[in-house]
N, C-alpha and C positions, 0 to 999 in steps of 0.2 A: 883559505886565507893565503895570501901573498907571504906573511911577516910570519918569522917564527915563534910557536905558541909559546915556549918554553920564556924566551926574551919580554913578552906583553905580561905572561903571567908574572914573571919577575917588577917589571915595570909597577904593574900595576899593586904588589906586594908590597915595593918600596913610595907608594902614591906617585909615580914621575909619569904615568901615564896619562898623553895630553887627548884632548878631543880632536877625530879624525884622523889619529893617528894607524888605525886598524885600515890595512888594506884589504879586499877581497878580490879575489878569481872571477871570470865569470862564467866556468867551466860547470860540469854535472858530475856528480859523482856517482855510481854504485855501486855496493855491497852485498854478494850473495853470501850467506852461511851455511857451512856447508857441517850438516850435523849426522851423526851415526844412528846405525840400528836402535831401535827401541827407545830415542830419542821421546820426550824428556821423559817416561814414565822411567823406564830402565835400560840406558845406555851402556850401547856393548861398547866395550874398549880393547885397548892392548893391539889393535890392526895398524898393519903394518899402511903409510901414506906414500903413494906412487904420484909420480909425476911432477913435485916442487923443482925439480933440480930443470923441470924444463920450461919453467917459467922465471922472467928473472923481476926481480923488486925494482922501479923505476916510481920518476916523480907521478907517471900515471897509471902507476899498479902497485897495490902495496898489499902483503901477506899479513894476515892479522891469525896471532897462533893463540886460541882460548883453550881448546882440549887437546893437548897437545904434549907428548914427552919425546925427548930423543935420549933413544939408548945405542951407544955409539956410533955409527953413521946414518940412523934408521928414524926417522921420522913414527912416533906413535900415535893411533888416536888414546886422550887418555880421558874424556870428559863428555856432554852431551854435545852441544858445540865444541864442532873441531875447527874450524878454521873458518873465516871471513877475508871474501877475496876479494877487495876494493879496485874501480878502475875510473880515473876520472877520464872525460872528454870534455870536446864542446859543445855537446848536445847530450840528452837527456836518451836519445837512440844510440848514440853513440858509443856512453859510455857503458850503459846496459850490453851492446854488443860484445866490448872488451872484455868484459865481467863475463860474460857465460862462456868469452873463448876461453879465458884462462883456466875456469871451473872444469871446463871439457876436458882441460890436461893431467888432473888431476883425480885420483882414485883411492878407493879403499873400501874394504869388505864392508858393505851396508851403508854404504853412503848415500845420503837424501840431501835435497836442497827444494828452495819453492822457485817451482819454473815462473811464477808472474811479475817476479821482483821489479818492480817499478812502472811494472803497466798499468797501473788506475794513476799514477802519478800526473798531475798538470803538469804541460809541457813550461820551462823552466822560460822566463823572461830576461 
């Protein structure tokens, strides 16, 4: 979406929200998750996470932290899902590409993710 979600959900709260007033992108987006050992039976945690600091958060990469503690400068995994690294483009290849660079920059003991993230996907119109 073009409009910010926080402003239409308000909108839409107070009833002022008019028809066609939602804009969309027409960008791709993807999201690998990047989840720990022993995921979801019995996830190992407390691992220290390398590599955030070499990636930076922009309008077409955004960090999403679910298992996740920081104990003083330290990034931890603390959950099954540790992290969802989102990247849009303008293609469907595209953004998939940016998604697994950023995922590549990123580490920690026992970390898994699914290499096919968006390849059975129809190519976006």
């Amino acid at each position: 979406m073009k409009d910010d979600l926080l402003d239409l959900a308000v909108a839409c709260a107070e009833q002022k929200l008019e028809a066609g007033e939602i804009k969309l992108e027409s960008n791709c987006c993807v999201c690998v998750t990047l989840a720990c050992a022993g995921y979801p039976e019995k996830p190992v945690t407390g691992k220290p996470i390398a590599g955030l600091e070499s990636i930076r958060e922009s309008r077409d990469l955004m960090i999403f932290h679910a298992g996740t503690v920081k104990k003083g400068e330290h990034w931890l995994s603390a959950g099954g899902r540790v992290l969802g690294i989102a990247c849009v483009g303008p293609d469907l290849s595209t953004a998939c590409e940016k998604a697994y660079t950023a995922v590549s920059k990123i580490s920690f003991d026992g970390m898994q993710y699914r290499r096919d993230i968006a390849a059975k996907a129809p190519a976006a119109k």
